[in-house]
C-alpha positions as CSV (number, residue, x, y, z in Angstrom):
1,X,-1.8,-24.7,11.9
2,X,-3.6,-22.9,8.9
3,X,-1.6,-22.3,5.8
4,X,-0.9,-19.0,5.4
5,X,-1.1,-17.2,2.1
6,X,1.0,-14.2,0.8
7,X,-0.8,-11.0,-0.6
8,X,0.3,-7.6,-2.1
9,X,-2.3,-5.1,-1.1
10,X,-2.1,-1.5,-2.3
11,X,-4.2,1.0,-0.2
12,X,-5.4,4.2,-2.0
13,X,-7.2,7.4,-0.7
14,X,-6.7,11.6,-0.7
15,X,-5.1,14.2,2.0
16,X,-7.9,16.0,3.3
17,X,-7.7,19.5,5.1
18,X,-4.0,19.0,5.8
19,X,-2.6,21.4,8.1
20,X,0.3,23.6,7.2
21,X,2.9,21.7,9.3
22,X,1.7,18.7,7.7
23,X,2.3,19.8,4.0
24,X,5.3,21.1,5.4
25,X,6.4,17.5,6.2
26,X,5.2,16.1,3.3
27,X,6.7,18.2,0.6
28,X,10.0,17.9,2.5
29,X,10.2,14.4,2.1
30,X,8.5,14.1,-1.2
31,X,11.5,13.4,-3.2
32,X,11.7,9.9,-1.0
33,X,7.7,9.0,-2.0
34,X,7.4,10.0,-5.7
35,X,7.6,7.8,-8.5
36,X,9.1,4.2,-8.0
37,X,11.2,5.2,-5.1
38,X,7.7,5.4,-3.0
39,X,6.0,2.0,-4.5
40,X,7.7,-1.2,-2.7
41,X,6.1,-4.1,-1.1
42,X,7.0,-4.7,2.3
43,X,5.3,-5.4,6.0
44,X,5.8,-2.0,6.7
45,X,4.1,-0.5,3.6
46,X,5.2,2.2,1.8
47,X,3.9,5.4,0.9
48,X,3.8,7.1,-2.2
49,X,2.4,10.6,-3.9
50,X,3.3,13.7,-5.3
51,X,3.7,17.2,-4.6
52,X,-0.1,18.4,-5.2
53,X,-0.5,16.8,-1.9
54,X,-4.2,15.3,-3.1
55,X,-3.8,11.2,-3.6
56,X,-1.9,8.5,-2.2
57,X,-0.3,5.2,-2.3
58,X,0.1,3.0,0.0
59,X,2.0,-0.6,-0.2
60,X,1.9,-3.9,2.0
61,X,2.5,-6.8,2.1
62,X,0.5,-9.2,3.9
63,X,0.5,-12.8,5.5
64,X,-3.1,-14.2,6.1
65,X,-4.9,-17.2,6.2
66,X,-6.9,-18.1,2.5
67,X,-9.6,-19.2,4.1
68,X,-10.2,-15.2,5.6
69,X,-10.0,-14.3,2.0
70,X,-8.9,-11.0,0.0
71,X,-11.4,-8.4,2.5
72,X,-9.2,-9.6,5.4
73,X,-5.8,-8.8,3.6
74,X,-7.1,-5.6,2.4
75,X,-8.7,-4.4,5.8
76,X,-5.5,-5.6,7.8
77,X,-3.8,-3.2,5.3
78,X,-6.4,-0.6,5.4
79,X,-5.7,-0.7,9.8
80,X,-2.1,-0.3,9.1
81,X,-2.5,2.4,6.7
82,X,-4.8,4.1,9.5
83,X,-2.5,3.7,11.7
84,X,0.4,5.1,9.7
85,X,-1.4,8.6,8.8
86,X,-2.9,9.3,12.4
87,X,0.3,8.8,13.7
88,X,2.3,11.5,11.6
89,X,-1.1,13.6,11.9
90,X,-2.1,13.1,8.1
91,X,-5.6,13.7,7.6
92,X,-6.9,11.8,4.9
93,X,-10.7,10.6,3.1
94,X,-12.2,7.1,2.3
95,X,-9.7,4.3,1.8
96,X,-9.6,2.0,-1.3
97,X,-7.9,-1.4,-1.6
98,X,-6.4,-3.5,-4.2
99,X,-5.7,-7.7,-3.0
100,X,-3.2,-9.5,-5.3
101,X,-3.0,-13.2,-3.4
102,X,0.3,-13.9,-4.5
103,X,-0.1,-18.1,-3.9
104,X,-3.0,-17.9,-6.7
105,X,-1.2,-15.4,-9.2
106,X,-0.6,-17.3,-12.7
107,X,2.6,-16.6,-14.5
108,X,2.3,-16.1,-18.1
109,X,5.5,-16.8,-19.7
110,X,6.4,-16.1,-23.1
111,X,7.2,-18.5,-25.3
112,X,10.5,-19.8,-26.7
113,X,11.9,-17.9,-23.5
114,X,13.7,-19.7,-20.4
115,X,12.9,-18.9,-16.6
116,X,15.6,-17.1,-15.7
């Protein structure tokens, strides 16, 4: 079995032409997406924005194999995110992702200062 390799992926893009009911939705719940309460890592992603209702975060966390690469991380992402908007009817434009392979990442520790 192939090793399989941990990555952080953040998926960006904008709301386009949302309908009323949709900014509705949004700006109900945007209290629960703005700021640091809207940017974990997990399986399920998270979304974040604001209340202009133009630009979005998106946040996953995803298990593929190396040899697949960053694309594959960021387009499994990129499907989820898909998935994830058409569902709750959330138009949106061109997506944009960010691949942090978390089995590569370097740690830079400061010096004089224990791992704790």
């Amino acid at each position: 079995m192939a090793e399989s390799h941990t990555y952080r992926v953040i998926v960006r893009g904008t709301f386009d032409d949302l309908t009323d009911a949709a900014r509705e939705r949004l700006l109900a719940e945007v209290a629960e997406h703005e700021g640091i309460a809207g940017m974990r890592f997990g399986p399920e992603g998270s979304l974040a924005y604001d209340r202009t209702l133009k630009h979005f975060s998106m946040r996953y966390v995803v298990d593929s194999d190396p040899a697949d690469g960053d694309e594959m991380a960021g387009a499994l992402a990129e499907e989820r995110a898909e998935a994830y908007l058409q569902e709750r009817g959330y138009p949106y434009g061109e997506l944009r992702s960010t691949v942090t392979d978390m089995d590569t990442m370097k740690i830079n520790r400061k010096p004089g200062r224990s791992g704790r």
